[in-house]
Backbone bond lengths (Angstrom), bond angles and torsions (degrees), N, CA, C in turn:
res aa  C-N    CA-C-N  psi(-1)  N-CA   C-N-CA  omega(-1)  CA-C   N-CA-C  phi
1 X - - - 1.450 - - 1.525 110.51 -
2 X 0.939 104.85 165.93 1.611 101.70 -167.70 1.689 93.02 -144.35
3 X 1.580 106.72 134.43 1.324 120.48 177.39 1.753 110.86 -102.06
4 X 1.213 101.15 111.97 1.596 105.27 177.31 1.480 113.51 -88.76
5 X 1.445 131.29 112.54 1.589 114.84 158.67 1.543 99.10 -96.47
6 X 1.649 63.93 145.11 1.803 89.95 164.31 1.397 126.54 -80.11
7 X 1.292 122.61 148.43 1.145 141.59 -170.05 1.377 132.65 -98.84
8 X 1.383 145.73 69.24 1.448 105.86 -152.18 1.950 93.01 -106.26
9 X 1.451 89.97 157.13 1.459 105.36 -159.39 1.694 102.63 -112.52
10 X 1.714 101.41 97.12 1.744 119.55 175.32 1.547 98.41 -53.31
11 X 0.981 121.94 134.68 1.527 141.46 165.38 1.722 104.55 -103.03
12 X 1.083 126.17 130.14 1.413 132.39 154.50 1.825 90.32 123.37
13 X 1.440 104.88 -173.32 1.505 119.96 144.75 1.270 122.38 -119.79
14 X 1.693 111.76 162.20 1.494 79.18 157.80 1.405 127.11 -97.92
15 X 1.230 121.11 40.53 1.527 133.62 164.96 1.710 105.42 -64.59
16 X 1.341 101.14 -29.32 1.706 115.73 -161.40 1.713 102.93 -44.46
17 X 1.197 99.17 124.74 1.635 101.66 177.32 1.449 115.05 -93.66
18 X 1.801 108.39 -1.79 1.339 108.13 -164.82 1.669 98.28 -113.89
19 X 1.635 123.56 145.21 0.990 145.40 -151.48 1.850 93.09 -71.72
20 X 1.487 117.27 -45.06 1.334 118.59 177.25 1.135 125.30 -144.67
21 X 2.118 126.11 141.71 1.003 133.74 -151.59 2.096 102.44 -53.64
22 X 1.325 103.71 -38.83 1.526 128.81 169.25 1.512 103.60 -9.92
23 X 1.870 103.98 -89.60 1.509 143.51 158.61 0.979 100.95 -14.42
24 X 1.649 125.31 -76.31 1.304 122.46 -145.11 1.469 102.67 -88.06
25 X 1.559 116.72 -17.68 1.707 99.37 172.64 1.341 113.35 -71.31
26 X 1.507 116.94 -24.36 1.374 125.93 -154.76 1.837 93.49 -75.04
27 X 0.857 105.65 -56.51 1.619 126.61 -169.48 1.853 95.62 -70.32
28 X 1.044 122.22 -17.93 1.357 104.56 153.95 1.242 144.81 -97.77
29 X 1.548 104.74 -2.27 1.199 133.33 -168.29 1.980 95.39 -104.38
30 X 1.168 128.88 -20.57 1.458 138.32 167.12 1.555 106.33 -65.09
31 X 1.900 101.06 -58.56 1.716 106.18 -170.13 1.571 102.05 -68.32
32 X 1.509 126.40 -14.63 1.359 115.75 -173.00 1.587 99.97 -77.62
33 X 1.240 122.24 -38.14 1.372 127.56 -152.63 1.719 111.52 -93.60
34 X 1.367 103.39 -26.76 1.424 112.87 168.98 1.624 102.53 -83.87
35 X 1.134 138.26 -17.64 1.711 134.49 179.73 1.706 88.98 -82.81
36 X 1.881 129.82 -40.81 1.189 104.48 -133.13 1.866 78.93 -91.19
37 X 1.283 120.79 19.73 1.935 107.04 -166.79 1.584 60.42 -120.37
38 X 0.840 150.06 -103.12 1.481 134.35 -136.91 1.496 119.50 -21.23
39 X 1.489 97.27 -60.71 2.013 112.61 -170.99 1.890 83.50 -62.91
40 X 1.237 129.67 -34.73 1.826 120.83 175.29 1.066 110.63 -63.74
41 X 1.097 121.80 -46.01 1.933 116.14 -176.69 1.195 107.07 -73.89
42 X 1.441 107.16 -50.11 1.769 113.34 -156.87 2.184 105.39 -55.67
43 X 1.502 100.43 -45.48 1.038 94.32 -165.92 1.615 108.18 -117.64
């Protein structure tokens, strides 16, 4: 027989400065997209 534990898997830190995991993907997914047209224009 085999004993499985369960796992549950915390998302975030608590470093997180942002109120929700939501927010903070959203707002990283902005700084990714505004860095990736910059490094496009710039160079």
């Amino acid at each position: 027989m085999q004993n499985k534990e369960i796992k549950t898997f915390e998302r975030g830190s608590a470093l997180s400065i942002f109120s929700s995991d939501r927010k903070e993907d959203l707002i990283a997914l902005i700084l990714a997209f505004l860095l990736a047209m910059a490094i496009y224009f710039i160079y």
